[in-house]
RODO-2510 file (C-alpha; in nm, 4 decimals, decimal comma):
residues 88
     n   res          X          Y          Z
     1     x     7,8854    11,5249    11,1542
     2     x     8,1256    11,5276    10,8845
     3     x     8,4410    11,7542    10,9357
     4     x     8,8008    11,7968    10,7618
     5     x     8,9620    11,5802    11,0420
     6     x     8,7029    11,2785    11,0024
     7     x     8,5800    11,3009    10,6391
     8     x     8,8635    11,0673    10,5339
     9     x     8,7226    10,7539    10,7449
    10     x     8,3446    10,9127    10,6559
    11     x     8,1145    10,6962    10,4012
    12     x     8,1735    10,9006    10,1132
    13     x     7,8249    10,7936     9,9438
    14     x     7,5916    11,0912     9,8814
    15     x     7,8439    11,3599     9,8842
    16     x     7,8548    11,6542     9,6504
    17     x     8,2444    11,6668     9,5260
    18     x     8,4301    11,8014     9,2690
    19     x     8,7471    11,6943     9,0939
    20     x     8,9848    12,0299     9,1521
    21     x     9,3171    11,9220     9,0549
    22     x     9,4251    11,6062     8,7883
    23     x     9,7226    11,5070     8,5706
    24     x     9,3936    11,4614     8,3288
    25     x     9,3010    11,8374     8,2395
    26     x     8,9807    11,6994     8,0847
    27     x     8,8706    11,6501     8,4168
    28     x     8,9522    11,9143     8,6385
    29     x     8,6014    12,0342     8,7511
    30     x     8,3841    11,7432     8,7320
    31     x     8,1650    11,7337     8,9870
    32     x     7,8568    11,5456     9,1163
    33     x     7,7243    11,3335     9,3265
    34     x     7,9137    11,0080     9,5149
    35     x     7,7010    10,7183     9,4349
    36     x     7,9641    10,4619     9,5238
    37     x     8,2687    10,3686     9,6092
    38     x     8,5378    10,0782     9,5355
    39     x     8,9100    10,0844     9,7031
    40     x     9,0274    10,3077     9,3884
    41     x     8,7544    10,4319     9,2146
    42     x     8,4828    10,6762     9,3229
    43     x     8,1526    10,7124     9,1412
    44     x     7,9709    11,0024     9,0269
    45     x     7,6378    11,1118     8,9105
    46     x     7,7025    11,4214     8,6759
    47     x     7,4972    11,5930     8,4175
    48     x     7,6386    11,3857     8,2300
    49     x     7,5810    10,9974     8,3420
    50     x     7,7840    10,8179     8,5596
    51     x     8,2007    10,8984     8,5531
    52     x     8,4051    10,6299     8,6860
    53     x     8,6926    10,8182     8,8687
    54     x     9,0150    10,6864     8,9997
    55     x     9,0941    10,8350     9,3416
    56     x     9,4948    10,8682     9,3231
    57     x     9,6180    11,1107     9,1219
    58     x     9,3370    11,3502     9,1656
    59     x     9,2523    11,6454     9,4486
    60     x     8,9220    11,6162     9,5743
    61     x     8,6884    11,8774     9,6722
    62     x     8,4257    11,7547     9,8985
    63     x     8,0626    11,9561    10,0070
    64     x     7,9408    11,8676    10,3293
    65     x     7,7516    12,0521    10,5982
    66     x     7,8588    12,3677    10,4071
    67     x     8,2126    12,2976    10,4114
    68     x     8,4113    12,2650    10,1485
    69     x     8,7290    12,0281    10,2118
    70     x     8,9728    11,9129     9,9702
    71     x     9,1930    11,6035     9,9740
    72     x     9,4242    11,4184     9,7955
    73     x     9,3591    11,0759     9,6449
    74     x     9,6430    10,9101     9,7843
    75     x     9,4717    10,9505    10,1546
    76     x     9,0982    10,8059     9,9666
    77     x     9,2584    10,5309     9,8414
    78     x     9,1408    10,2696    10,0333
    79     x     8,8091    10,1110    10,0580
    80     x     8,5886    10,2443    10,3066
    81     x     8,6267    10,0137    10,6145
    82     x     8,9971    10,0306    10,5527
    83     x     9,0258    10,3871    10,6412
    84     x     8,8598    10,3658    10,9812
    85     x     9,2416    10,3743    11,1175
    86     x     9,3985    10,6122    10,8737
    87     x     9,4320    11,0046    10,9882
    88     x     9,4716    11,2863    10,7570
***
């Protein structure tokens, strides 16, 4: 079950997110679906095609088991495996 203390060492893949906060006003509110992940980019599925995100510099906004949870890149910005040991 995905929560706000564990989503951060979660596999991010298939998540609904959004993009809520940005030095790059063009994409504050982009959302969609995760359909991968690399150690500083995320991947969504929008309406739109496929966005290539960077993590840092953005706030997050994740969906999950009708939560919403938002996070800062700077805590995302590893690759998956690597954030087993990291806590929020």
């Amino acid at each position: 079950m995905i929560t706000s203390e564990n989503i951060s060492i979660h596999e991010m893949i298939g998540l609904k997110t959004e993009i809520c906060g940005s030095p790059n006003h063009q994409i504050i509110g982009l959302n969609g679906t995760i359909v991968d992940e690399t150690k500083s980019m995320l991947i969504l599925n929008t309406k739109n095609g496929f966005k290539m995100i960077p993590k840092k510099q953005n706030t997050w906004k994740f969906y999950a088991e009708d939560q919403e949870i938002t996070l800062y890149g700077s805590f995302l910005e590893k690759r998956s495996y690597d954030r087993l040991g990291t806590k929020i």
